[in-house]
Every structure is written in structure tokens, then in C-alpha cells.
N, C-alpha and C positions, 0 to 999 in steps of 0.2 A: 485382501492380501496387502502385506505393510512392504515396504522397499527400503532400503537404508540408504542415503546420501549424505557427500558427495564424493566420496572416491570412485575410483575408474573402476574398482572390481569388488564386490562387497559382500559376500554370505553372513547373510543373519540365521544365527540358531537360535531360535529363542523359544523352547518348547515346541508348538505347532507350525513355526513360521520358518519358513526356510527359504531367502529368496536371492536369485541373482542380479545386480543391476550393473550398467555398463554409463561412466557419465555420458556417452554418445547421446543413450537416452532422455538423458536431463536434457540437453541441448536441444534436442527435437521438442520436448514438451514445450519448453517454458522459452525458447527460442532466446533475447539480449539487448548493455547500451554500451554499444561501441562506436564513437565516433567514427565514420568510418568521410573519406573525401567524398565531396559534391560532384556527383555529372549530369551532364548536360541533359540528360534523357529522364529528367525528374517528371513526376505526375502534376497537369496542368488543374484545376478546379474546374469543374464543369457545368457551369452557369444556368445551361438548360438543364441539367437532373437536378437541381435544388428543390428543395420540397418546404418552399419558402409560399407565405400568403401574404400581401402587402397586410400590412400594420400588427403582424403577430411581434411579438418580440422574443420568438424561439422560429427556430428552425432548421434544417437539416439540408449539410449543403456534403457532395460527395466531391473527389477528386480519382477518375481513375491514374491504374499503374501499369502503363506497360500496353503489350499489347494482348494479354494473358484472361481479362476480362476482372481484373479481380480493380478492386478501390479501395479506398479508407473514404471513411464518414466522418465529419463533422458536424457536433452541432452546434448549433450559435446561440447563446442567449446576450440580449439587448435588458441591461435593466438602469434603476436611479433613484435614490432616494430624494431627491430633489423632487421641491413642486415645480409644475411645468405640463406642456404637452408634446406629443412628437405629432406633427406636421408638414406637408409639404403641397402647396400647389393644389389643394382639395385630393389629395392620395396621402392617408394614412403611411406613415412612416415607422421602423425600418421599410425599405423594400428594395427588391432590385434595381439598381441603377443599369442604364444603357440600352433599354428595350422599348420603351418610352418616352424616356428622358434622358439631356444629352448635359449637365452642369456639375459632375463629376466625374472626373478623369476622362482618359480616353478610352476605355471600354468598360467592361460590365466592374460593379462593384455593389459593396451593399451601400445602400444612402442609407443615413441615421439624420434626421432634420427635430433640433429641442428648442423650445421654446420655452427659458424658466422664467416661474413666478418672480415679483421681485423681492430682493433680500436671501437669493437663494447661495450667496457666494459664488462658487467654482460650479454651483450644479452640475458636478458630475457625472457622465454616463460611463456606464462599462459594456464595451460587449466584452464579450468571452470564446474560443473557439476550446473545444472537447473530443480531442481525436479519440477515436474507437480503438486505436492501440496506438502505441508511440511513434513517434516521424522524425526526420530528419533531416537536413539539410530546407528548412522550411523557410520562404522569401515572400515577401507579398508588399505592396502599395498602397500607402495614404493619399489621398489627395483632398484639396480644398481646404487645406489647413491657412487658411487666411483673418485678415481682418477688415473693419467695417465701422470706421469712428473709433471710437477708443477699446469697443469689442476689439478680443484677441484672443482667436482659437490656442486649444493646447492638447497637444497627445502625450503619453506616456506609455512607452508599452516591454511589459516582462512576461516570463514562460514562466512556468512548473511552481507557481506559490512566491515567484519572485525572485528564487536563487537562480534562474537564468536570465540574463538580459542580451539584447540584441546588437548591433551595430546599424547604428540609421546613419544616410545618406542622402541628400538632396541629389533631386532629379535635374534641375534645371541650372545652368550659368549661373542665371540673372533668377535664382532664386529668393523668397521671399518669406523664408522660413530659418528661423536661427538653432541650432540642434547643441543641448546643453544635457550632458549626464543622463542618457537614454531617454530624455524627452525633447520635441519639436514643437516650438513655439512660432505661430506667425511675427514677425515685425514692424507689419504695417507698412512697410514699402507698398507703393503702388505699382501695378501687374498688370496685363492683361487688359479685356476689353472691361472689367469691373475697376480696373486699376485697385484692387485690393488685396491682391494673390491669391485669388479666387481661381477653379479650374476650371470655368467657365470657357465652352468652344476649345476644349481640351487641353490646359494651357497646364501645366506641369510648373511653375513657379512656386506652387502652394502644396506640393508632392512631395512623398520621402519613398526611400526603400527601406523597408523593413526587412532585415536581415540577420539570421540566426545560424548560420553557419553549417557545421557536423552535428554541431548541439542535440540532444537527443529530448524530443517536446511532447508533452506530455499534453498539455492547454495551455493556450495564449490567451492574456488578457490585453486591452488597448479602453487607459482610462481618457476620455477627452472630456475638457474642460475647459472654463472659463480663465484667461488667467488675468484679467483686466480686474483692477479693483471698483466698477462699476456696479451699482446699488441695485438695476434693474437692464442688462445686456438685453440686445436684441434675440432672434431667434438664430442659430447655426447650423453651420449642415456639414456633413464631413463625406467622406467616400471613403469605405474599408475593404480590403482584400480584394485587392484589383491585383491581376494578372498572379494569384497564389499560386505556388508551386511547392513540392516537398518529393520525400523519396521516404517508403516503408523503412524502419529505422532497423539495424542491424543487433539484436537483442545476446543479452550475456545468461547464463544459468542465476535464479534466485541465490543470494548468498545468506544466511545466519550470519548478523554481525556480534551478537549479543544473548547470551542464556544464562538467568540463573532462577534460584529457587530461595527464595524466604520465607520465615515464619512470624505469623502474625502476631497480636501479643496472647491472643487465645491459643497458640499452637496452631493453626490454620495455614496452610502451606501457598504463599502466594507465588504464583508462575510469573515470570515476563520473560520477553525475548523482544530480539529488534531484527528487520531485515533490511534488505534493499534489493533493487529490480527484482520486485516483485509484476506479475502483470499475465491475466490469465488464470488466475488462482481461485480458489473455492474457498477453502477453510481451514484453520490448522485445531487439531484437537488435543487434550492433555490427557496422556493414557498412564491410568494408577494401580501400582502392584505391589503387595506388602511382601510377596515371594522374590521378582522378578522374573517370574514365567506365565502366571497369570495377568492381565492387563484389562482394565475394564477402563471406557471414556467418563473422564472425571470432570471434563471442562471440554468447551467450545467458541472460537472466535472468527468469525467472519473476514476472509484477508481483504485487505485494506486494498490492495493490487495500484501500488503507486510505484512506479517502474527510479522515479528519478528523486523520490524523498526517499527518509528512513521511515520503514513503518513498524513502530512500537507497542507492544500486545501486553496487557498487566493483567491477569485472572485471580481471582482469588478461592480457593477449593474448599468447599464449604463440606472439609470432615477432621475428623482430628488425625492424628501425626500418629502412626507406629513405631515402633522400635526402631523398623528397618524401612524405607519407603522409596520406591522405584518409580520416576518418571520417566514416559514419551512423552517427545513433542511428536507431532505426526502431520503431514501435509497432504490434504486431498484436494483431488483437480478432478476440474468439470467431467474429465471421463470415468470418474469414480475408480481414481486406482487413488491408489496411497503411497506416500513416503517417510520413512522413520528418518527424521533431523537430527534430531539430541534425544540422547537418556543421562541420566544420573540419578544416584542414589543417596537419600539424604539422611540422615540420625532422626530420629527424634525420643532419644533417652531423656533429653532434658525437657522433654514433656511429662513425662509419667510418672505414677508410682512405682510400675515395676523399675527400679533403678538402676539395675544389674542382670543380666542373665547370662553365665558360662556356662560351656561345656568341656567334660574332658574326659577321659580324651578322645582325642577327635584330631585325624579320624581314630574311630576305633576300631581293634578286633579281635574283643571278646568279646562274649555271650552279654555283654551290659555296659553303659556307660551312666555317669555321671553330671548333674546337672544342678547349677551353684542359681538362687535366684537370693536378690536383694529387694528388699520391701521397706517402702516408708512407713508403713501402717497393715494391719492383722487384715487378706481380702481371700474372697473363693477366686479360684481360677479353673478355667478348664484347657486341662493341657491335650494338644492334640500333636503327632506325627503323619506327616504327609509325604510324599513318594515322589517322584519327579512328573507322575503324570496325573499330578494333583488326587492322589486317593487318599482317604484317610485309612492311615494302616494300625492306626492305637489312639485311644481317647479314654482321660480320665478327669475327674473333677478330683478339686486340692485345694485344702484349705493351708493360705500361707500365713505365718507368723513373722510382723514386725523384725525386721535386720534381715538376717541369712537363714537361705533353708535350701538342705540338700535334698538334694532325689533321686533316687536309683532307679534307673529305665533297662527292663529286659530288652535286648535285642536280638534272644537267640535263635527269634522265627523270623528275622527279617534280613532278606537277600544282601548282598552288598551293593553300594548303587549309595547317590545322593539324597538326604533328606532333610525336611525342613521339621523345627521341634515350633509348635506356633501358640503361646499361650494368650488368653484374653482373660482379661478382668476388667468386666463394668463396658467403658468403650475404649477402652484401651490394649492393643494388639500386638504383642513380641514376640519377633520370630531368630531362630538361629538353624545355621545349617549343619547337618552334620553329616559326618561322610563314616559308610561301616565298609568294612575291608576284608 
């Protein structure tokens, strides 16, 4: 069963389909990004459910919500195209910091410890977090962004591909980190018992907050790197996502921001459409009808389910163009219902030989109507009349002659009611409707 969206009250007639939807129901499906205000009762990161192994560089860290039982998952990957090693201390690094070890920040975080080859530049690392569905209001802590001789740590950190960026904040007075256009750079001022603003015995000098507001986040990335122009840096160590917090994000109904239909230069009908908050979604499919009451899936695309990008679908339908040609777009979700998006109906005379087909009159009612077909060239056609619930109620074959040919169609045994006159020559398919009265 297809659904039509998005108006509040919708009946599709469409031959067999007849359905009612209500947008309440969109909203319950596909739930929204609404920025909505930050409160204080946001979900903390829960350091013992991580399902973290020291020195994997993936892993899965949870955050309950509430006191309801439910959470969001994150997962983490740690990666580098840089030669180097991740080390620390004879323990494999990433790993949890704070359970073992006390030299970043003041509670639990992930340690990330790199040691690049030399000649590696910036040897940059990225972790990455990948929330299980979108969040917001999402805040978390750097620490140990320091230096150590002419080494000089550097973070950089953006959400959702980079179109959202953060507000970073140092922790400390007598900070030891200078914050320039969404990145935090050490200084080299000396700090603490390392004197290098290091967070070494908890010292927050070498610490930022990382803060994203109502922002609605999709994955965070946090690139750290070298930012010293030294040939061969020592090894560094950072401390991520200390004291994380966020809140389940307030979600909008999927919108269609974009549909149309072209043709290729073979005549071949290419689809595209564009969405946004998308998230949760299955598949959207292209349904093709040379009537508009019959509809068969002519294409398929997998949704992209990116809540805070546009996401952009181009199909191309591997049949050629009829006279007359009816699409759906159509949207299916994990519980296998379906939704009708967009239809439209597109020409395709300037494909074909047949170059003209009228009828007249029409509607008609007399015992026969008339029927005007243009030909580029002398072809057999088989002409058929169909009924509204797809029967064929007359069929003949007909040889057409170059230019114009007329035809005279009985119709003094057929009911009054809508019908389609549908001829084919070769692969090429025209249809017109006629109406007897």
C-alpha cells in the first residue's frame, strides 16, 4: 500500500490504491532538526558500557538518556595516513584513559598517544564519533593539548562533513592554548608540573571545551596534529571526549527539496530528486506507467539517511519514452509501508515515429469515434483499447502509411466510462484517452 505525502489530509485514487494519511503520521515515522534550547539534564557518556579494547582503533561507546533506559551509541574510529605508531607506556593506544592511568584530564577520556615516522608533516590523526541517530546540544573536553620543545599539538574540530562547526573555550585562566578559527593550538607557555601545558595530575591549562550548541550532529570529527614545522616531532598524546554530554535531537518530517525528470540523448528517462532530514529511511523507488493507473517499479535507490546534508538521487531508466509516461517517486521505510512523494507526467512524442495521435471527438457519443495518427515512415501497429480496470476491450493490427491515417473505431458495444486507445510499433508505445458518454 503507497501513501501520499505531505499534506495533512490526502486520498489517492489511483486505480487500486486508495489510501488516507494524516501528516501526524509523517511526524511519528520519521520524527526531526529542530534546534531546540540546551538543559541541564542532558545524557552523560558512560565510560564503563564502552565496548572499547585498548589498541583497537574502533569502538563503541554509549551515552544514556534519561532515566527511561533508553541511549544513543556511538561509535569511534581512530584512523592516519601518516607513518608512525600509536603507543603508550607498553598499553597499546587508543584506550581508555582514567582507570589506569591518571595524565589526561581529570576523569575518563579516550587517550590517543602517535608517534610519526619522520618527514611525516602534520601526521595527522582523526578520530571520528557516528551517532546511531542525530543529537544535540552535544559538549565534550580536550585535554593535553600541549607542547614539548618546538613540538606543538593542534586540534581542529567540525560536525556533519564540516558545515557545522563548534565554539571552543579554554578551561583554565593561566591557559596554555591559543584558539584561532575552530582550531586550538598549544603555545608553549610552560604549565603545570611538565611546565608544557600538559594535563598531567589534572591540570586543565592544555584543555578546551568543545561546544556545539542546539546544533543538530550528525558525527564529529576532531583532526589533531602536528602544527610545528619540525622534520621528525616527538611522540603526543591528546585526551578526547572527557566529561561528553548531548541530548536525543528534536527531529522535523523528511522534506523533497528537488524533482525532476529528463531525457537522455537515446530517449531514456533519467530521475533525480534532492532531499533533506532524511534519517531512518529504507529506499525510495521509481514507479512507471504508460496509463497512469498501472505502475510497475522501474528503478531503485538506497536512502542515503543524512538528516543534516542534502541528499541527491540521479537514476537513469533503462527503457525507452512512450507517447505518454507517468512517474512515482515512492518512499519505503523499515516497517515496509510506503509513501507516494511526487508524480508527474512527461511527453515523449519527440521520441518516436508515431508523431501525432488524435482523437475526435472526445468525449464522444456516438456509436464510433475517430482517430488522426501521423507517421514518419510506412510501420505495422497494433492498436489496442483498454477500460479503466486495465481489460483489453478491442484489438486490431494496422498497417500505417507515411504522413496521416485515419481510423474509424466502433464503439457501439462499449459502456460509457474512461478509456485508453494504446498503440505500439516496434518499442515504441502511444497512448490517448478517450472518454464515451
Amino acid at each position: 500500500m503507497i501513501r501520499r505525502c505531505p499534506t495533512t489530509v490526502d486520498l489517492i485514487n489511483s486505480g487500486r490504491m486508495s489510501v488516507l494519511l494524516t501528516l501526524l503520521s509523517l511526524v511519528s515515522l520519521w520524527g526531526a532538526a529542530i534546534g531546540q534550547p540546551c538543559q541541564e539534564d542532558k545524557g552523560m557518556l558512560s565510560w564503563k558500557d564502552s565496548q572499547w579494547q585498548p589498541g583497537q582503533k574502533e569502538g563503541l561507546l554509549m551515552v544514556p538518556l534519561g532515566d527511561g533506559g533508553d541511549s544513543i551509541a556511538m561509535r569511534v574510529q581512530i584512523s592516519t595516513q601518516a607513518g608512525g605508531s600509536f603507543s603508550s607506556f607498553g598499553i597499546s593506544t587508543p584506550y581508555i584513559d582514567g582507570r589506569t592511568h591518571w595524565h589526561f584530564g581529570k576523569g575518563n577520556d579516550l587517550g590517543v598517544i602517535f608517534d610519526p615516522d619522520a618527514g611525516q608533516g602534520t601526521s595527522m590523526v582523526e578520530a571520528t564519533l557516528f551517532f546511531a541517530k542525530p543529537v544535540s546540544c552535544l559538549s565534550f573536553e580536550i585535554s593535553d593539548i600541549d607542547a614539548s620543545g618546538p613540538r606543538k599539538d593542534s586540534v581542529y574540530v567540525f560536525a556533519n562533513a564540516q558545515s557545522t562547526l563548534p565554539a571552543l573555550t579554554t578551561l583554565s585562566e593561566k591557559s596554555t592554548v591559543a584558539i584561532k578559527n575552530f582550531s586550538a593550538v598549544a603555545t608553549g607557555h610552560p604549565s603545570g608540573p611538565a611546565r608544557s601545558g600538559s594535563s598531567l595530575e589534572g591540570q586543565d591549562a592544555g584543555s578546551v571545551l568543545v561546544d556545539f550548541g542546539d546544533a543538530i550532529v550528525e558525527s564529529v570529527t576532531v583532526r589533531y596534529m602536528e602544527a610545528s614545522p619540525i622534520h621528525d616531532p616527538g611522540g603526543r598524546g591528546i585526551g578526547l571526549f572527557g566529561n561528553l554530554s548531548l541530548s536525543a535531537a528534536t527531529l522535523e518530517p523528511m522534506q523533497i527539496s528537488s524533482f525532476s525528470i529528463e531525457k537522455s540523448e537515446d530517449c531514456q528517462p533519467i530521475v533525480s530528486w534532492s532531499t533533506i532530514r532524511e534519517f531512518n529511511l529504507d529506499a525510495f523507488t521509481i514507479g512507471y506507467s504508460y496509463d497512469g493507473f498501472n505502475f510497475a517499479e522501474a528503478a531503485h535507490a538506497t536512502a542515503k539517511n543524512s538528516y543534516t546534508d542534502t541528499n541527491r538521487y540521479e537514476l537513469l531508466i533503462p527503457r525507452g519514452m512512450n507517447n505518454q509516461n507517468h512517474f512515482h517517486l515512492t518512499l519505503q521505510t523499515p516497517d515496509g509501508s510506503a509513501y507516494l512523494l511526487k508524480e508527474e507526467k512527461v511527453s515523449g512524442e519527440d521520441c518516436f515515429n508515431l508523431a501525432s495521435v488524435n482523437v475526435y471527438p472526445n468525449p464522444s457519443s456516438k456509436d464510433h469515434f475517430f482517430v488522426e495518427v501521423g507517421t514518419s515512415r510506412p510501420q505495422h501497429t497494433d492498436i489496442a483499447i483498454i477500460d479503466q480496470e486495465g481489460k483489453k476491450v478491442f484489438a486490431t493490427k494496422y498497417l500505417l502509411k507515411e504522413g496521416k491515417n485515419w481510423l474509424k473505431v466502433d464503439s457501439t458495444y462499449f459502456p460509457p466510462g474512461i478509456y485508453h486507445l494504446r498503440f505500439v510499433s516496434g518499442d515504441e508505445i502511444v497512448t490517448r484517452k478517450v472518454s464515451i458518454i
